[in-house]
C-alpha positions, 0 to 999 in steps of 0.5 A: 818340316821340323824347322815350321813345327818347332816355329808354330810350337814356339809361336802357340808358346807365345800366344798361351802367355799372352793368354796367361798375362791377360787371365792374370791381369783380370783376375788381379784387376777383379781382385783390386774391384772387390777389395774396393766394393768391400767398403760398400758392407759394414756390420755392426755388434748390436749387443756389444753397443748396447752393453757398452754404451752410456745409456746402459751404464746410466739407466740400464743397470739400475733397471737391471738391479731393480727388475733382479730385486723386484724378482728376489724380493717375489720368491721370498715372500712365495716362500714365506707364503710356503713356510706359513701355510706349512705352520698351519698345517703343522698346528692344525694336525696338532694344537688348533680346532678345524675353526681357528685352522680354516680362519688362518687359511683364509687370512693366508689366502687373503694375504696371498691374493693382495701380493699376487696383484701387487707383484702383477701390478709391479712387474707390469710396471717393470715390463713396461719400463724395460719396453720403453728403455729398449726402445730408446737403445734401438731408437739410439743405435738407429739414429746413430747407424743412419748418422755415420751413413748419412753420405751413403757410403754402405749399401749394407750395414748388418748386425754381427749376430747374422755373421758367419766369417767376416774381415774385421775391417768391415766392423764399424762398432767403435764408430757406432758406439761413439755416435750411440753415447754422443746422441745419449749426451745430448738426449741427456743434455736437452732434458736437463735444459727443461 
């Protein structure tokens, strides 16, 4: 009896390690499937293309440095507005009749009113200018994504910003950067023909 169960003991043996084989053969086998489906997922960093592309060196700085001078240019004239109607008040309590005092407010009011509309009129101009370079950048990183997926070889692209761990084999933002500028260059190229 102890001949048949130590028999049966070693046969069980050998059918839990077959058992095993084949459990780890699966496991690597579905290991081997998603490394392979991995390629199928890219993501992109939307905000490092656009800072880095030559679209942005070009034209984005200048907006950049003109919407910042426009603004420097607003809070000094407010605080020259400031300090001016601070004099008067200063002058009024001590050297001007209540005539000459109202007349300068007004004047000071006047002014004030023709530099709001003009700097209304300037940061309209300017928000419209940033609208319309911002979608030239989405329409160019659009364009660029679709290009490099023209054969259909991801069926996700997402942006990095949406990422909470991903392998960095799945990053194509070189790649969309390189598209990005030779999409501008030749944006560039047709403009200068005409």
């Amino acid at each position: 009896m102890k001949k048949l169960f130590f028999a049966a003991l070693i046969a069980l043996a050998g059918f839990t390690a077959c058992g095993t084989k084949n459990v780890e053969t699966a496991a690597t086998e579905a290991t081997e499937q998603r490394e392979v489906g991995g390629g199928d997922i890219a993501y992109v960093q939307v905000e490092a293309v656009l800072a880095q592309s030559d679209l942005y060196n070009a034209e984005g700085i200048a907006l950049k440095d003109k919407t910042e001078k426009a603004q420097k240019s607003w809070a000094q004239k407010e605080q020259n507005f400031q300090y001016e109607v601070a004099q008067l008040q200063e002058k009024y309590q001590k050297l001007i009749t209540t005539n000459d005092a109202q007349s300068t407010q007004e004047n000071i009011e006047r002014r004030i009113a023709s530099y709001q509309a003009a700097a209304q009129k300037e940061a309209k101009a300017l928000d419209e200018e940033n609208f319309v370079f911002s979608n030239r950048a989405q329409d160019l990183l659009h364009r660029a994504i679709e290009n490099l997926n023209a054969d259909g070889r991801y069926k996700l692209i997402v942006n990095a910003n949406a990422l909470l761990d991903a392998d960095s084999t799945l990053d194509i933002t070189p790649a969309v950067l390189q598209e990005v500028n030779r999409l501008y260059a030749l944006e560039k190229k047709d403009k200068d023909k005409k």
